[in-house]
N, C-alpha and C positions, 0 to 999 in steps of 0.2 A: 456462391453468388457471382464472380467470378465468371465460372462457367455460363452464367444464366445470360450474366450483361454481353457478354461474347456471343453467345445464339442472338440474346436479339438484334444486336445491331446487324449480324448478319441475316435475318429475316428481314429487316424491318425495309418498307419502298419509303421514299419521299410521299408520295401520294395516300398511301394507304391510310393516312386519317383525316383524308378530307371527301371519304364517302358519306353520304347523308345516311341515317339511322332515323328510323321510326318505327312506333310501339302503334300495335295493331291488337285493340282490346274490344272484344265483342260486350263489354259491359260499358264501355262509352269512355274507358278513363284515359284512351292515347292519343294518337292523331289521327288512326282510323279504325271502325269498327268493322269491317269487313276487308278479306283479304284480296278478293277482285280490285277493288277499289284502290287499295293500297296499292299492288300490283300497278296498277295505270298511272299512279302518281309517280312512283318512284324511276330513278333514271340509272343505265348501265353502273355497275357498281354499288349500290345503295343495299345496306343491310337492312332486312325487315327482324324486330322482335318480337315474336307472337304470345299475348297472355293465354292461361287457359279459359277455353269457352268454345262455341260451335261456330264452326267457319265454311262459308259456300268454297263448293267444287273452284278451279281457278285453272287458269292456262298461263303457262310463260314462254315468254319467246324474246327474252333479254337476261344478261348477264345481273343475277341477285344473288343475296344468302337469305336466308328465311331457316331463321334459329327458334323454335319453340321453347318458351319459356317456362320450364318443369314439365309435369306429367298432367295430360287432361287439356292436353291443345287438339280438338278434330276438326278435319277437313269430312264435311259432309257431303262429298260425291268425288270425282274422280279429277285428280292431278293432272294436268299435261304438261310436257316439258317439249317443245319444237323450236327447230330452229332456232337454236343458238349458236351462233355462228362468229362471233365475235369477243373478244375481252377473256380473262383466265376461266375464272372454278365459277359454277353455278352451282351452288349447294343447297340441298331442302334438309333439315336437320332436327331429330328431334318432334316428328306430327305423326298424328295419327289420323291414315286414309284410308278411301276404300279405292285403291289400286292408283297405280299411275303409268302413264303413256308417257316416253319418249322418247321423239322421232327427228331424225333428220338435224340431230347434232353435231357437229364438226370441234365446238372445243368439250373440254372436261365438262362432264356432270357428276355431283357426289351425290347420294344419296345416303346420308348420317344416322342412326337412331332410327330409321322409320319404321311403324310399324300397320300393317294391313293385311285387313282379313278379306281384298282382291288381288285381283293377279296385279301381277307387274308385266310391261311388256315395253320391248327395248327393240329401237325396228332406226337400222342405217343410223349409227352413230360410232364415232371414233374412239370412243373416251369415257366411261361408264364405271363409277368405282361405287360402287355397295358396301357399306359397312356397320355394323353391328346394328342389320334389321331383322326383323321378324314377321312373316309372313308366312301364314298359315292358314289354309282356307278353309273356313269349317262347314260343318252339314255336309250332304249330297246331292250329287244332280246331275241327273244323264251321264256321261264319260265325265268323269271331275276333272276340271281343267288344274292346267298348272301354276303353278306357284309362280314361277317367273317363264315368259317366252321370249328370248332373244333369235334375233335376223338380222344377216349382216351387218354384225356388229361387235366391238372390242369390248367386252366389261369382266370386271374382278368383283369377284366376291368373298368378302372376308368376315369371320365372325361373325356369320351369321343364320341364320335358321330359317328353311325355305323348308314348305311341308305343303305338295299337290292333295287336291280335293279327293275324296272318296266318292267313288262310283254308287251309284242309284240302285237301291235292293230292288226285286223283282218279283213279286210274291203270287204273279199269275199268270200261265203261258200266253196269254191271247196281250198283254199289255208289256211284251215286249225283250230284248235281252236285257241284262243285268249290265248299271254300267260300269266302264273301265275305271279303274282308278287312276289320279292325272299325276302326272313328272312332277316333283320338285321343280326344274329346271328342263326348259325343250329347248334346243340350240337348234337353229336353222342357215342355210347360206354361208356365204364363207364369211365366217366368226371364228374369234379368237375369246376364247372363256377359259379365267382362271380361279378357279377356288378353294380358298385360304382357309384353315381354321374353323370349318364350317360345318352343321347339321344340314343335310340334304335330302327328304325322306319322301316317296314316293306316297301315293295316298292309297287305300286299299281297296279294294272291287269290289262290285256290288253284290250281294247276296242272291241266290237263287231257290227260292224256297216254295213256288207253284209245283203242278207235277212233271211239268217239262224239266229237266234236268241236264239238259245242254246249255241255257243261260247264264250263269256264271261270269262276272266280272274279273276282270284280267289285272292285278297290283300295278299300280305305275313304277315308271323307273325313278332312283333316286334323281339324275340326271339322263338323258334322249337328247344324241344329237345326229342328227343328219343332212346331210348336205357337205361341201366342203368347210367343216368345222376341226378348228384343232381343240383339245382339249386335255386343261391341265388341274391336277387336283393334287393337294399337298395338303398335310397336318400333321395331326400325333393320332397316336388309338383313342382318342374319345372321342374322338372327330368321326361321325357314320354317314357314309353315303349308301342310302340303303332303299331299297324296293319296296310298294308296299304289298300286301297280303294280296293273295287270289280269295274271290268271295268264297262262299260257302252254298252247298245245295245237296239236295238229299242223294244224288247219284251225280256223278259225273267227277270233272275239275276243272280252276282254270289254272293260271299260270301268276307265278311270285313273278311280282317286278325287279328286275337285274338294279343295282347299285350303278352300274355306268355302262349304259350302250352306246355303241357310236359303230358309226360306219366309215370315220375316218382315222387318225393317228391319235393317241390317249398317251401320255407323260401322269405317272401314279406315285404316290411316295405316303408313308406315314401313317395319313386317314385308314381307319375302318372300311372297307366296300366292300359291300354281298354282292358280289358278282360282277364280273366287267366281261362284257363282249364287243372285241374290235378285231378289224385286222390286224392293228399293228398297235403292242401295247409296249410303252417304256418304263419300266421298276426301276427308278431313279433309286441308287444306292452309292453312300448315304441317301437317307429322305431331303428331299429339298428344303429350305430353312423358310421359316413361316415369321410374320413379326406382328404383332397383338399390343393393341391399347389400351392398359390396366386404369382403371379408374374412369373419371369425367372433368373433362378439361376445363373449368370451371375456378375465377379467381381464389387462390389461397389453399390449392387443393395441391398437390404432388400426382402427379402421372407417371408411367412407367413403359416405356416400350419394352416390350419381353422379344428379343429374338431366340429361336426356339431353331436349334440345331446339336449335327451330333459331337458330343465332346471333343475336345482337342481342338476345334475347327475355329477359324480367329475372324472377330467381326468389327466390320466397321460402318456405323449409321450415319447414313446420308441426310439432310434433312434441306428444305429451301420452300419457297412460296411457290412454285407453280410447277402443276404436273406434266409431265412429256411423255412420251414414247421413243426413246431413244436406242434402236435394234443395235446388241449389241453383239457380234462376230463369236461367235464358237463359245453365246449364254446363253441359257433357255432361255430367263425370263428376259424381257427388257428392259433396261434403267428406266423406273414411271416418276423419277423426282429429278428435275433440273436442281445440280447441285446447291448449293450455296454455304454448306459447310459441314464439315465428315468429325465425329468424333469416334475414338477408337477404342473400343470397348471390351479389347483382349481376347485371351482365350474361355472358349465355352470349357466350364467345369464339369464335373459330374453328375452334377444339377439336371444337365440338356439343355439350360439356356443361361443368357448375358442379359443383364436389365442396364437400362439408363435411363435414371429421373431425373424427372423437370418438374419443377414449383411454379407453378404459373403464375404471375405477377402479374399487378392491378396493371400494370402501363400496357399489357396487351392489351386492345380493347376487344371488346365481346362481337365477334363478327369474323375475328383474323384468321385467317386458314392457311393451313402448313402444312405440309406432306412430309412422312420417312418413311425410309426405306432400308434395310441391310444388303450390305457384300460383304459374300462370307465364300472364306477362301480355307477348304477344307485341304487343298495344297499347290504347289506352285502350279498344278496343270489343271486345278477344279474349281473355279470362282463359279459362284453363283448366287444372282440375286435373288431378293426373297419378295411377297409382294407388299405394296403399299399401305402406309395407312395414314389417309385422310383427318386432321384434325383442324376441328373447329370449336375454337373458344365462344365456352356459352355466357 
């Protein structure tokens, strides 16, 4: 306990509990029943609690958290997230949408627990962190878009499972080709995307089964990036970035979607990928170290951050309230947690990984957000950091 009262004081701001808090209950029983509304009440800082129930599409363009309260909180049309440009983390955590937009952010966005069966799309933002969401687009339609679409812009993706739409069967020459199946993930512009720990699955092409038999939909990529994009993917082998199927048709073929294409520089370590085609590919050896949030940060529970690297290799976890990008000289990754206090967690055993639990106690309140991170120093001339993970107590 010791250890615990130590973290928090050094987490803890003066200010941080005198954000306003209000329960947004579509059955009547909080202070608002819809979440537009609430949204317009509330002022930079203010944590929203969401009960479960059905909630209107909403827009934001101020510094909030918006914590979902269990399982069966939906957002009934499309998120937006713009123009936030001031105050730390703007977190959505724990809802289920149907996609969300956002654009033109300059501080941190989290994106916690979401889950959506639309696209995500992430267009000129600094600061983009993804974590243990699920997005998965189902059915078919025309070219099946992608899971997530990023443009100029910085986001991490960790633990989490991103699966592009399946392309459109084709069952008569005159109504057209078969369509493409879409990317997990399309990177555009010069972006910087890193992903952690993650299922990334290309969606599969559309069937061709009229008598023309050049139709034939073409599998998406697990990940497509083009433009000035760098790209970094790190895990262990359960971890697949993979293509999906080329359709099917009585003569012909199309083509399996490649696990990572890109047209500019790829950094690869650990993860599964069916196929990587770039100019320039880096097989980071050892695998670069990955760090994962065991459990649900939730009063009275034990969490565990799992750093996942190769034995021998000695770590130490960063942790603090606000996120950064701080480029660090001859690291891949960049320090993404402004320190605020390191515990050192030894050497990695024969395990492949190092845990360090935390008990989360009632004096955090439900709202607080925290960031870690590992440096892991596999020897005096190989540090490298691993990437973040975003934690907000439910």
């Amino acid at each position: 306990m010791k250890l615990v009262r130590t973290l928090l004081c050094s987490l803890a701001l003066p200010g941080s509990a005198l954000a306003n808090t209000w329960i947004v209950d579509a059955a009547g029983g909080g202070d608002f029943t819809d979440l537009p509304q609430a949204i317009a009440a509330s002022v930079q800082g203010d944590v929203l609690f969401v009960l479960p129930g059905n909630y209107s599409a909403f827009a934001l363009d101020k510094r909030l958290v918006i914590v979902g309260q269990g399982p069966g909180v939906k957002v009934n049309g499309l998120v937006r997230v713009h123009d936030v440009n001031t105050g730390s983390t703007t977190a959505l955590v724990d809802l289920q949408v149907h996609g969300v937009d956002i654009e033109n952010c300059s501080r941190p966005v989290v994106l916690d627990g979401i889950t959506s069966t639309s696209r995500l799309s992430i267009d000129a933002c600094t600061d983009v962190r993804l974590a243990r969401c699920d997005v998965q687009l189902p059915g078919a339609f025309g070219d099946g878009d992608a899971a997530l679409g990023i443009a100029d812009a910085r986001v991490e993706i960790s633990d989490s499972v991103l699966r592009g739409r399946d392309g459109f069967d084709c069952h008569c020459c005159v109504s057209g080709f078969a369509g493409w199946g879409g990317s997990a993930v399309v990177v555009a512009g010069n972006s910087y995307v890193g992903a952690y720990g993650s299922n990334l699955l290309g969606g599969d092409g559309g069937d061709a089964t009229g008598a023309c038999c050049d139709l034939v939909g073409d599998g998406g990529d697990g990940i497509n990036s083009f433009g000035l994009a760098t790209v970094l993917v790190a895990g262990l082998p359960v971890h697949s970035i993979d293509g999906g199927l080329a359709g099917a048709a009585a003569c012909g073929f199309g083509t399996d979607g490649s696990g990572l294409w890109s047209n500019d520089a790829v950094r690869v370590s650990g993860a599964t990928i069916d196929g990587i085609s770039s100019p320039s590919i880096d097989f980071a050896v050892p695998a670069d170290p990955t760090l994962t949030l065991l459990g649900t940060p939730v009063h009275g529970n034990v969490i565990t951050f799992r750093v996942d690297a190769e034995p021998g290799a000695t770590v130490d976890l960063i942790m603090g309230r606000f996120a950064t990008i701080a480029v660090t000289p001859g690291l891949v990754e960049d320090q993404l947690v402004l320190q605020q206090r390191v515990f050192h967690l030894g050497t990695v055993g024969a395990s492949g990984h190092a845990d360090f639990n935390f008990p989360v106690p009632a004096s955090l309140p439900s709202g607080f957000t925290f960031f870690a991170q590992a440096k892991v120093s596999f020897s005096a001339s190989d540090v490298r950091y691993s990437n973040s993970t975003p934690t907000v107590i439910r």
